[in-house]
BALO-641481 format. One record per residue (C-alpha): residue number from 1; x, y, z. Coordinates in pm, whole numbers, padded with zeros to 5 digits, m for minus. Each point is the difference from the previous one (the first is absolute). Example, Ala and Ser with C-alpha at 12.3 -4.5 7.8 and 13.67 -1.06 7.14 Angstrom:
// residues 2
R     k       xx       yy       zz
R     1    01230   m00450    00780
R     2    00137    00344   m00066
END
This chain:
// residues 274
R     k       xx       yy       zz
R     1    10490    10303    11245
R     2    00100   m00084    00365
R     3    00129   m00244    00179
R     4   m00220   m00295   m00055
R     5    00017   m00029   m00397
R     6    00342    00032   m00091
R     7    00067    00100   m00369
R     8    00330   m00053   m00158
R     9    00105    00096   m00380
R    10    00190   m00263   m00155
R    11    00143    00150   m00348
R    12   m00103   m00196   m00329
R    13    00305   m00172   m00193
R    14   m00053    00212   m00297
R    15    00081    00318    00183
R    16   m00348    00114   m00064
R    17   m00294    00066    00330
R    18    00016   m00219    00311
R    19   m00193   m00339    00149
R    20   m00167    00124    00334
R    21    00086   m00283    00286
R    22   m00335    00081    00245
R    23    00050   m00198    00334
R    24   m00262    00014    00276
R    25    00167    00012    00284
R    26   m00165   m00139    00335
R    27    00267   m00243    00025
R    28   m00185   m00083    00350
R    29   m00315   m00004   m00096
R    30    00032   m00274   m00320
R    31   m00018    00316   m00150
R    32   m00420    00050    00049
R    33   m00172    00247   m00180
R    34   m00103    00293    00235
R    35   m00120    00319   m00104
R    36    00346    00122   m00004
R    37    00097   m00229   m00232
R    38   m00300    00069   m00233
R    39    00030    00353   m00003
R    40    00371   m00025   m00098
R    41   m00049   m00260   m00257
R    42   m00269    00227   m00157
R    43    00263    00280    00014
R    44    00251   m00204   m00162
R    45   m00199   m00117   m00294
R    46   m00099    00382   m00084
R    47    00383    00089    00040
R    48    00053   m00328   m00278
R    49   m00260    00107   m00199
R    50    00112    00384   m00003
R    51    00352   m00098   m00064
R    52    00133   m00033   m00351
R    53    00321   m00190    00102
R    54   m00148   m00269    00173
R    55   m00036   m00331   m00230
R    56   m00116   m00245    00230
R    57   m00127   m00061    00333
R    58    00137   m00316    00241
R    59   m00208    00018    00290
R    60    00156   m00230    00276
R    61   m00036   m00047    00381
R    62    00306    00060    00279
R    63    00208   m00287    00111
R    64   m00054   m00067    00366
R    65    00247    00131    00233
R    66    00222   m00169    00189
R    67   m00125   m00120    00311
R    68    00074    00127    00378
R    69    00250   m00196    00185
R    70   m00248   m00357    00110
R    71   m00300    00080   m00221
R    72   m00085   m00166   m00296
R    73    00071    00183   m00352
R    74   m00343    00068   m00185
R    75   m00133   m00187   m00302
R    76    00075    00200   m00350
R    77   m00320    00172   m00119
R    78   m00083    00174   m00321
R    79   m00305    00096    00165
R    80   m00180   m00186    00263
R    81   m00296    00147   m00005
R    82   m00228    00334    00122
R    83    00115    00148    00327
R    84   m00331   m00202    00190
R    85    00037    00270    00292
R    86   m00134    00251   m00198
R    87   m00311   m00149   m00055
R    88   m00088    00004    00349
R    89   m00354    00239    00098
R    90    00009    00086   m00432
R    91   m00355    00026   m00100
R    92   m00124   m00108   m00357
R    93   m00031    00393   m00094
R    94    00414    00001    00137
R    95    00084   m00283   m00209
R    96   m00143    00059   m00291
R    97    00182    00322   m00070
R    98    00314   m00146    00127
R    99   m00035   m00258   m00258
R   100   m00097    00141   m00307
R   101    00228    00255   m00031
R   102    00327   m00211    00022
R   103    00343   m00079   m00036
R   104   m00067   m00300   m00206
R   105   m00225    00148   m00251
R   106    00293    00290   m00057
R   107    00243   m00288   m00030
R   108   m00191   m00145   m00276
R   109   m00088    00296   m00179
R   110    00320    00125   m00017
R   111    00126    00049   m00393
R   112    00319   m00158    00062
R   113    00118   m00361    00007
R   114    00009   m00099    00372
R   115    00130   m00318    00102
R   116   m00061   m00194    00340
R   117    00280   m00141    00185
R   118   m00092   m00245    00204
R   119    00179   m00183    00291
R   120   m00159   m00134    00309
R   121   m00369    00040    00094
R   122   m00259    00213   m00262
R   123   m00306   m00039    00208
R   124   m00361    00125    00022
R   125    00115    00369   m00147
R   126    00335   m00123   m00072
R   127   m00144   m00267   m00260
R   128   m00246    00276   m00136
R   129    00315    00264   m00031
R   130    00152   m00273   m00230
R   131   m00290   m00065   m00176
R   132    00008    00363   m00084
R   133    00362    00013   m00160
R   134    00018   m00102   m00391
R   135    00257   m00292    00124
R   136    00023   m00187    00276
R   137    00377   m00194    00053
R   138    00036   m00162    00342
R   139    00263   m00186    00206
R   140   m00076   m00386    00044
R   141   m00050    00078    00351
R   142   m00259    00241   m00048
R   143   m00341   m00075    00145
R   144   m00340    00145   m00148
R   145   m00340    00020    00142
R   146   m00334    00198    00080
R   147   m00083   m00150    00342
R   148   m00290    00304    00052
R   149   m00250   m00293   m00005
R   150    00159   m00066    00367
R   151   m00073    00309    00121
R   152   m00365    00016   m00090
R   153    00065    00202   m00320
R   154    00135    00000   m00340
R   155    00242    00150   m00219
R   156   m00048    00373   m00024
R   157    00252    00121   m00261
R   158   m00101   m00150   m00298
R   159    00082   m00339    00054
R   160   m00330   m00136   m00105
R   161    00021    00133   m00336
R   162    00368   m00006   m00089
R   163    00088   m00396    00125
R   164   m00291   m00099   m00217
R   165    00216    00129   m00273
R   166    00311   m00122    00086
R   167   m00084   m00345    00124
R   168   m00300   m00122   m00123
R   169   m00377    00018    00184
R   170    00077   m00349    00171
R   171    00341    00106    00140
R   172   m00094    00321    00117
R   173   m00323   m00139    00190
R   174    00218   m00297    00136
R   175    00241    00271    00146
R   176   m00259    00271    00166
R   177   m00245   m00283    00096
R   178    00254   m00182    00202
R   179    00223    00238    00093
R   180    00279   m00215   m00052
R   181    00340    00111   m00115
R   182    00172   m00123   m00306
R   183    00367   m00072   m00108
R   184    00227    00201   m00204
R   185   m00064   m00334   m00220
R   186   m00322   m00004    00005
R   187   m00037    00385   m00068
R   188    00231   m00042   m00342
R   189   m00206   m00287   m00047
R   190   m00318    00171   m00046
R   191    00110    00284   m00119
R   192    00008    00257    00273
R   193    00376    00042   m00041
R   194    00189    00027   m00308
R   195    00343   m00128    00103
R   196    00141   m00150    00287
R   197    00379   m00002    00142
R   198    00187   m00081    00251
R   199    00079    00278    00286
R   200    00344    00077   m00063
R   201   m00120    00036   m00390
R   202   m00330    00170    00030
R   203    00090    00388   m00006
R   204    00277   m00040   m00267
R   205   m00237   m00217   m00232
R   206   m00278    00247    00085
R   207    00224    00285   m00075
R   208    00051   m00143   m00380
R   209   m00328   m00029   m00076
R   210   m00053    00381    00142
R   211    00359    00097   m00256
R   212   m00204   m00166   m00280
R   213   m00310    00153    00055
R   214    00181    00361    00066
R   215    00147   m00019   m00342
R   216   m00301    00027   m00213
R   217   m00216    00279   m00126
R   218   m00177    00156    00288
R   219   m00297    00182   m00242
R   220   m00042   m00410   m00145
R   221    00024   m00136    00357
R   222   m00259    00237    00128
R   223   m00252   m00095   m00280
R   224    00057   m00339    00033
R   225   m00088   m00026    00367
R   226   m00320    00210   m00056
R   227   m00107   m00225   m00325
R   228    00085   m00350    00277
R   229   m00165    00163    00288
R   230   m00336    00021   m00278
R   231   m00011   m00359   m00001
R   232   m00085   m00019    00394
R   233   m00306    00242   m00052
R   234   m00109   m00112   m00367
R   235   m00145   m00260   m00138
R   236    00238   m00172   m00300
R   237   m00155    00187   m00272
R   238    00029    00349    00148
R   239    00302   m00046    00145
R   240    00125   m00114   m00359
R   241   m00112    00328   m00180
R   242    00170    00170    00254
R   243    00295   m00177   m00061
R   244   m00025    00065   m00384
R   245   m00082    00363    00072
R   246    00359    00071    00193
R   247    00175   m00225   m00191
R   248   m00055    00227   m00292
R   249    00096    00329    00182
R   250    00313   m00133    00081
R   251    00109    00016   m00365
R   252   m00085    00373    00014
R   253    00306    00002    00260
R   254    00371    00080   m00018
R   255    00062   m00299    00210
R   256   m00158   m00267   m00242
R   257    00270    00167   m00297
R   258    00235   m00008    00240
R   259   m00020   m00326    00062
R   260   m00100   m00193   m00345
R   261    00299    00199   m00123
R   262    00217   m00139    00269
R   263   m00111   m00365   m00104
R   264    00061    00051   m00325
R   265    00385    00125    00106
R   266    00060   m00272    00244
R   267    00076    00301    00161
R   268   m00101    00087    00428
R   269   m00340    00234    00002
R   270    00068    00330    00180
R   271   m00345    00104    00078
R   272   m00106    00338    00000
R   273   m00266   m00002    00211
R   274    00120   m00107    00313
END
């Protein structure tokens, strides 16, 4: 990865694989998605998803830096949005390619547990590159939005589908018709965050959830996100027999001993697929 994603491996409190802190990091840019940024994200996630020691991934923006000597320090942004300038003179043939094959559909598809930490603007892309992590936690000054409608256009990563999940058809057609941002209160409110904190709290709370999450079965985890991930492209009763159907492999697993045996002991799993 260079420069502007930023991975860091933060070791689990069991001793046992690492949490993988991803920042993008165009601290002067609100952190925009250019195709530098998209072609290191999708390097990242196939690093994460070849890598047996990482449990989790928190995917985060950079802090703003300090400002020159009589400027004005820049807002905090998760991610504000696509770099605009490089849609400039793109034809529909240019775009099209440059969208489908994308950061945020690695992000999503990516086996492991990946968090978003949010703090500042997630705009346009920045909103869909939430929408594309399993959890969502934001700072109460966070600000969400998909403002394309202002630019003649609408969201392009997914954002059509996925908010429709997360918040409801009203809410989501509310948001892309108007173009209007909403609250870190609002967002929780509707459902497009999980949990919100306060700055000084947000990577330290986010960073428990990650622990938690890092200190399950891995094998379990993986089959759990597939069998959730059925229910956005099934109906009910499909996604229910597919449910049922890796429900029941699971007990053909060393993990699901492992850990039934554990309950029974009041004793700490140690997982063996990790």
């Amino acid at each position: 990865m260079d420069e502007v994603v930023i991975v860091e491996e933060i070791a689990c409190e069991n001793g046992d694989g690492v949490i993988a802190k991803v920042t993008i990091n165009r601290p002067d840019k609100l952190n925009s998605l250019n195709q530098d940024v998209i072609k290191s994200i999708k390097q990242m996630c196939k690093w994460a998803e070849n890598n047996d020691s990482v449990r989790c991934v928190v995917l985060t923006g950079a802090k703003p830096n300090p400002p020159e000597e009589g400027k004005r320090a820049k807002p905090n942004s998760f991610v504000a949005g696509a770099d605009i300038t490089e849609f400039t003179g793109k034809n529909s043939e240019e775009i099209r390619e440059i969208f489908r094959d994308n950061a945020i559909e690695a992000n999503l598809n990516l086996n492991k547990p990946t968090i978003a930490m949010i703090d500042g603007f997630a705009l346009g892309g920045g909103c869909e590159v939430a929408c594309s992590c399993d959890i969502r936690i934001s700072s109460t000054r966070s600000i969400f939005g998909t403002p394309e409608i202002n630019l003649g256009l609408m969201p392009g990563y997914g954002a059509t589908q996925r908010l429709v999940h997360l918040v409801g058809y009203g809410h989501a057609m509310e948001m892309m018709m108007t173009g209007n941002n909403v609250s870190a209160e609002d967002a929780y409110r509707i459902g497009l965050v999980n949990h919100i904190f306060e700055p000084e709290d947000l990577e330290a709370k986010t960073m428990e959830y990650a622990q938690t999450i890092a200190m399950k079965s891995m094998s379990t985890m993986r089959v759990a996100k597939k069998t959730i991930r059925a229910a956005l492209d099934n109906g009910i009763t499909d996604g229910v027999e597919i449910e049922a159907i890796e429900f029941a492999k699971l007990f053909d697993t060393e993990d699901q001993e492992i850990g039934v045996q554990a309950f029974l002991d009041r004793s700490t799993p140690v997982w063996k697929h990790r």
